[in-house]
C-alpha positions in Angstrom: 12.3 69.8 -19.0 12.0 73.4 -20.1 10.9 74.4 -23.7 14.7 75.8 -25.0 15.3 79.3 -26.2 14.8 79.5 -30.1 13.4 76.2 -29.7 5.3 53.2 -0.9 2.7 53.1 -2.9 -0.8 50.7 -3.0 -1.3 48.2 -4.9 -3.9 48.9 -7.3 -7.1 47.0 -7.5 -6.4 43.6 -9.4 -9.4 44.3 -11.2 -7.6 47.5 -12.7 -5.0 45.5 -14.6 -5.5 42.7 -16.8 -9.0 43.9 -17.5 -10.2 40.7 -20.4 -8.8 42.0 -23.7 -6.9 44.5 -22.5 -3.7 42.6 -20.6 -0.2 43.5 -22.0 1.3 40.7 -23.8 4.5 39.5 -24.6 6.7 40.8 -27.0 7.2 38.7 -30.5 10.2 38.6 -31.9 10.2 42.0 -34.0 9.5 43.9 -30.3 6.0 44.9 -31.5 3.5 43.2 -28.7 1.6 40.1 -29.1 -1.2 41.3 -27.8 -4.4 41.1 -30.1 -5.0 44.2 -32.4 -7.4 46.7 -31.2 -10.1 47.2 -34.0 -13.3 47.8 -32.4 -12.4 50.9 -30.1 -12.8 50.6 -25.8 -15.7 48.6 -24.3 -17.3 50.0 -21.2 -14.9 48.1 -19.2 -12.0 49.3 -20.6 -13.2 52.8 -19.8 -14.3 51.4 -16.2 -11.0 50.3 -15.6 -9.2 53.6 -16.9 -11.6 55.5 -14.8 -10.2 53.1 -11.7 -6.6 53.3 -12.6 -6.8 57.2 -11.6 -9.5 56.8 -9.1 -7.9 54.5 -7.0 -4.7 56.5 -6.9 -3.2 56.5 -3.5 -2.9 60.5 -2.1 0.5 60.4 -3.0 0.4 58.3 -5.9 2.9 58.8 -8.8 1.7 59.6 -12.5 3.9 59.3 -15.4 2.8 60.8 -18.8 4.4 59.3 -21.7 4.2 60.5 -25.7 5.8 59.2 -28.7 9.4 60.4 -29.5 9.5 63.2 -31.3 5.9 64.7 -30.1 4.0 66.3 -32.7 0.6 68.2 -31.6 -1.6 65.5 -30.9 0.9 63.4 -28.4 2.2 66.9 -26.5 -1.4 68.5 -26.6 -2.7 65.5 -25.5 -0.5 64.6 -23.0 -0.3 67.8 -21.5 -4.4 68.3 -22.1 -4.5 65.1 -19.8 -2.1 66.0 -17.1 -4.1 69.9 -16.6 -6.7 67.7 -15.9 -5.1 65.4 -13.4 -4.1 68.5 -11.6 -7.7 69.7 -11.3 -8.2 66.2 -9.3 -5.9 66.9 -7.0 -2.8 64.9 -8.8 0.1 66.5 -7.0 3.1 63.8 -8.0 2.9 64.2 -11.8 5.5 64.3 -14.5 5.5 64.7 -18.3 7.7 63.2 -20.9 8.7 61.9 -23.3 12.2 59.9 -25.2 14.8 61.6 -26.6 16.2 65.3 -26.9 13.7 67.6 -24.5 13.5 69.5 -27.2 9.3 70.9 -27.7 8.9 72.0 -31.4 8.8 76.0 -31.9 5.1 76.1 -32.5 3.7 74.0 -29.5 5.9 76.0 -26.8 3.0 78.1 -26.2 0.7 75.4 -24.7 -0.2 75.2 -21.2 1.4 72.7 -19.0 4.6 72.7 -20.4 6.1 73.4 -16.4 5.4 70.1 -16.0 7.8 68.7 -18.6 10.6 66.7 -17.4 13.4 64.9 -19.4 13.6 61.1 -19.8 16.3 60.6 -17.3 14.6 62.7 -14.7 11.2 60.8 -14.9 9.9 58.4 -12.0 11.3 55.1 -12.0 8.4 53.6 -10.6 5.1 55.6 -11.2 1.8 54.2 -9.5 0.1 55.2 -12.7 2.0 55.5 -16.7 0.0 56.8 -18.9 1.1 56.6 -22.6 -0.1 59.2 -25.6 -0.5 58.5 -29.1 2.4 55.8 -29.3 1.1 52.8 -31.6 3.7 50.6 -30.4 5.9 50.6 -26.9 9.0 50.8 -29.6 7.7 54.9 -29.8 8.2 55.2 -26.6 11.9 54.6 -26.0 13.9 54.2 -23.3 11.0 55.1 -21.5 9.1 52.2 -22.7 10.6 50.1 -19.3 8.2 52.2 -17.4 5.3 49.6 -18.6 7.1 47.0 -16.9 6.7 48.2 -13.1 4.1 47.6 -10.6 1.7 50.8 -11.4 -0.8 50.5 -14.1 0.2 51.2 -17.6 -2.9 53.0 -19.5 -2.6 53.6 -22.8 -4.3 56.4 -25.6 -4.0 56.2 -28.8 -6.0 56.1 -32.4 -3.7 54.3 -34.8 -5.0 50.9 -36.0 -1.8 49.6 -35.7 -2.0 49.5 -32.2 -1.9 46.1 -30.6 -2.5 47.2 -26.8 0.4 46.7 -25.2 -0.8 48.1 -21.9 -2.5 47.1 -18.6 -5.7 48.9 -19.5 -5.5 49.8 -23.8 -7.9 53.0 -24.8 -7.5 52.3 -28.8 -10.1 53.7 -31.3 -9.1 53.8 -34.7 -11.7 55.5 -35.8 -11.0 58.8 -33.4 -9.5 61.5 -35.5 -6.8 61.8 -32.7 -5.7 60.7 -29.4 -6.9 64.0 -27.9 -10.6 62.5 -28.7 -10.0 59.9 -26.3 -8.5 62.0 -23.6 -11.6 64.7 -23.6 -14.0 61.3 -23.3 -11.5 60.2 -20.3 -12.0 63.3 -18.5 -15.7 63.9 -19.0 -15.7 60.3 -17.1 -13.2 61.8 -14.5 -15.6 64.5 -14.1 -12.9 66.9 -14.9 -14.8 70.1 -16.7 -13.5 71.9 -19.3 -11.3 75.1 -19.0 -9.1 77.4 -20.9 -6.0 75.8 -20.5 -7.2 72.2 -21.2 -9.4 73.1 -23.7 -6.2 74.9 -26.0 -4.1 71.5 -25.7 -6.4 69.5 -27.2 -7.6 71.4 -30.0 -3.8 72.4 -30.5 -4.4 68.3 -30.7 -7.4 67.5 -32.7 -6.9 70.5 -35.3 -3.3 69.7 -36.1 -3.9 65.8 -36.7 -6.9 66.8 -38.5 -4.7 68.9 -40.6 -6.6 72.2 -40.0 -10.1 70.2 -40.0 -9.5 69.3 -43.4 -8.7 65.6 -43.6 -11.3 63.0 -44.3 -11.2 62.4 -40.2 -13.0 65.2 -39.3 -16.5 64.2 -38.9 -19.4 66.2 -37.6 -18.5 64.9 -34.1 -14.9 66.4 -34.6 -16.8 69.7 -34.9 -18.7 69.5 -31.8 -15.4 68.8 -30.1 -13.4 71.7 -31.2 -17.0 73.8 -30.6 -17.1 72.9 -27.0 -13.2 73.6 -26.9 -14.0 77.1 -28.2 -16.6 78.1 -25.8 -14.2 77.9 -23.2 -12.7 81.5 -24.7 -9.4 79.9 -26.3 -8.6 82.0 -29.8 -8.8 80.1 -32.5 -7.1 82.8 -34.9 -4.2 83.0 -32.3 -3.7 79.0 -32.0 -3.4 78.3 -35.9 -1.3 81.7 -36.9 1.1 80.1 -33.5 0.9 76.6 -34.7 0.4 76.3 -38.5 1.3 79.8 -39.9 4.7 80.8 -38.7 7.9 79.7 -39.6 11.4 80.6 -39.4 13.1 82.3 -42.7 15.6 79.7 -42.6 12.6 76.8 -42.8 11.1 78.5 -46.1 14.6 78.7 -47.4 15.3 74.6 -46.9 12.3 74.0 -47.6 12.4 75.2 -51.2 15.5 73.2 -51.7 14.3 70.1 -50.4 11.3 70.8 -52.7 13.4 71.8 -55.7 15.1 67.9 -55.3 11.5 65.9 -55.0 10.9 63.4 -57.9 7.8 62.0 -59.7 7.5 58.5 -60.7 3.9 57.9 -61.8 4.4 54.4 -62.8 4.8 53.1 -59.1 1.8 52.7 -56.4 0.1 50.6 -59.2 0.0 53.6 -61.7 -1.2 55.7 -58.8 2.0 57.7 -58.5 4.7 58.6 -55.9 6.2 61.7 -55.2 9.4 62.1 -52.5 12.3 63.7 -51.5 14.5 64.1 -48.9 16.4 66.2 -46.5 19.7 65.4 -44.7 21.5 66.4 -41.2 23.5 68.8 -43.8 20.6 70.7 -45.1 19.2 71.1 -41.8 23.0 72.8 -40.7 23.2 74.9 -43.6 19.8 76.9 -43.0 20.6 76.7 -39.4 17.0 75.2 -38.4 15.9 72.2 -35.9 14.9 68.9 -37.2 11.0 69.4 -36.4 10.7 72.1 -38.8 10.7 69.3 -41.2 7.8 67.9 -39.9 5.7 70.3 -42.1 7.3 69.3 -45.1 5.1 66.5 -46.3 2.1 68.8 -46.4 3.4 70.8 -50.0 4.6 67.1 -51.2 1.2 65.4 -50.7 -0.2 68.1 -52.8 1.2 67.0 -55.9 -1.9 66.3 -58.2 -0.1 63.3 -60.5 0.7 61.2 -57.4 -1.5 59.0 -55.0 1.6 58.7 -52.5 3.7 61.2 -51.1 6.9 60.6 -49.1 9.4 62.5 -47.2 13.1 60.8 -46.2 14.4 62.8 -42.8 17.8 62.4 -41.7 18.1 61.7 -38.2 21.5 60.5 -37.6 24.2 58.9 -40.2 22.3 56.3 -42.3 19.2 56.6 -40.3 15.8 58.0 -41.6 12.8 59.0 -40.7 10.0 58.0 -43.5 6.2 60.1 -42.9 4.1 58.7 -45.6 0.3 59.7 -47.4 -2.1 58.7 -49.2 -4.8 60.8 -50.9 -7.1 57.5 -50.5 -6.1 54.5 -53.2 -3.5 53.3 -51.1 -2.9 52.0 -47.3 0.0 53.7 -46.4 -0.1 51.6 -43.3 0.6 48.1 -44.9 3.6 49.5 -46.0 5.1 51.1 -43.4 4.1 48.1 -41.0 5.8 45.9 -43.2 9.1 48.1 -43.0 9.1 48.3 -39.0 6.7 51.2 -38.2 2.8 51.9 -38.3 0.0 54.4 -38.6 -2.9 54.6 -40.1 -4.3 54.2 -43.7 -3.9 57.5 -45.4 -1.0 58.6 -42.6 1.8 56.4 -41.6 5.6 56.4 -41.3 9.1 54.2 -40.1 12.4 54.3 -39.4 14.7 53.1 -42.0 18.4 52.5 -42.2 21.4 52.9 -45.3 20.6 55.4 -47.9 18.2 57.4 -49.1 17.5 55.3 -52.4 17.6 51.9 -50.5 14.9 53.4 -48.6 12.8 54.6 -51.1 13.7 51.2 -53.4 12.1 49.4 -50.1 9.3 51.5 -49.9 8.9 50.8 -53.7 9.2 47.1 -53.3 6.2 47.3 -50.4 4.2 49.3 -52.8 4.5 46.9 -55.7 3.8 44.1 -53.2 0.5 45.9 -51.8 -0.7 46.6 -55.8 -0.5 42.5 -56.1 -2.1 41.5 -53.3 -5.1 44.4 -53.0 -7.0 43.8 -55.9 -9.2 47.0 -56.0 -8.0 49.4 -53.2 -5.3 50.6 -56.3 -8.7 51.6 -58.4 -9.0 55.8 -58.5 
């Protein structure tokens, strides 16, 4: 998988999978796993048996690196953050993916390890060792998803509290402003030191789910993070201007229309407000640009001061939307989205949705009304 112009193996230890709360479960009915919900973050045995999983690694063992579809910074950063340091220990047979169109957004095609990007249908079969990135549920991961099935060990990083571990070995902390938090403590237990090239992937990770360092995640440790990131020599200046401040003319242009077209209703998220609006296939066509340039676009919506809930509606395909969601802090933006087929976390969350644009929002609505009932004081300001 290339960034596109414009845009016999052993047997692991037994001990390695089915560590005690950490066993992949069945799947219930909805395809989410039935494994129990991560809440607490990895116990020293989870990170023994992460630290084993690559360890134990046969010399020509296969790694497969998963991210969600549709990679934003932290899954590619992270993934790729992780697989740069594989490579330092010696990991020859290692690919990257993830589902979908190989298609890396404009502003990540700069980050290291991007040579080792393969599509979907090119990826190992049967890796010795998956490793999944910032997917909260194995329904994010695809087609690719039959990967955790084989006889390798499937690892899994990720910080969204509706995660339910669906892998052999689950590292899960909520409370990590990003997966790329988990992959740097990984490493450090790998004994993989820092340098240049790993060091720009995840901060290209932790300061874009951090939303510049400027969401209610980043906590001093956050800091120390991105500090020991910088002393490895990466720019800073050149990273965000790459990442956060450039965008195509066309982009501005569509984005001002799809602006022009978002509505107010102040009466819904229990008086707290909503604000959405939506961009179809059409729009996208008519300024000419790529569907992750929309990606940005809840950033200027979430801004709006008369609303405690922003949403943007993305066309992905006829009658198919993406839905990002936020929350300023009155309302869990998770409970809804969960209860529509997706997940997140509480001020950050989004799902798939199908028919039109006002039967989703009219769903999202109905959740919202349904959360005001049943949350007593979480809709006080």
């Amino acid at each position: 998988m290339t960034a596109p112009a414009g845009g016999a193996a052993t047997e692991p230890d037994p001990a390695v999978r089915k560590q005690p709360g950490t066993g992949r479960a069945g799947a219930t009915a909805d395809g989410e796993s039935a494994s129990v919900t991560v809440d607490a973050g990895p116990t020293e045995a989870d990170w023994g048996a992460a630290v084993a999983a690559v360890r134990q690694l046969p010399a020509d063992g296969r790694v497969l690196l998963i991210c969600h579809v549709n990679p934003d910074g932290d899954a590619l950063g992270s993934m790729l953050g992780f697989a740069l340091g594989l490579r330092r220990l010696g990991v020859r047979r290692l690919q990257a993916t993830f589902p979908g169109p190989p298609e890396v957004p404009e502003p990540l095609r700069g980050l290291p390890g991007l040579e080792l990007l393969v599509t979907e249908t090119e990826a190992e079969p049967e890796p010795d060792l998956v490793v999944c990135f910032d997917a909260a549920s194995e329904s994010r991961l695809g087609d690719l998803a039959d990967r955790l099935a084989g006889k390798g060990t499937a690892l899994v990083l990720d910080h969204h509290a509706s995660n339910r571990g669906f892998g052999d070995v689950n590292l899960v902390d909520p409370a990590a402003a990003a997966t790329s938090v988990l992959v740097e403590q990984l490493l450090d237990r790998l004994g993989v030191p820092l340098d240049a090239g790993i060091a720009e992937c995840l901060y290209v990770a932790l300061s874009t789910d951090t939303g510049s360092f400027r969401f209610d995640a980043t906590t001093p440790a956050v800091h120390e993070m991105a500090a020991r990131m910088l002393a490895t020599g990466i720019r800073p200046g050149d990273i965000s201007r790459r990442v956060f401040d450039s965008r195509p003319f066309g982009a501005v242009r569509l984005f001002g229309e799809v602006l022009g077209r978002a509505r107010l209703e102040p009466e819904e998220a229990g008086g707290q407000g909503l604000v959405w609006t939506y961009a179809t296939l059409d729009d996208l066509a008519r300024h000419e640009q790529r569907p992750y340039v929309l990606e940005a676009l809840i950033d200027p919506v979430r801004c709006t001061a008369e609303a405690d809930v922003s949403c943007v509606v993305k066309q992905t395909a006829p009658a198919v939307w993406a839905v990002s969601l936020r929350s300023k802090g009155a309302t869990d933006v998770s409970r809804v989205a969960v209860a529509l087929g997706g997940g997140g976390h509480r001020l950050a969350a989004g799902f798939t949705g199908g028919g039109t644009v006002d039967e989703v929002i009219e769903r999202i609505r109905t959740q919202l009304r349904a959360y005001d009932e049943g949350s007593g004081t979480d809709q006080q300001g």
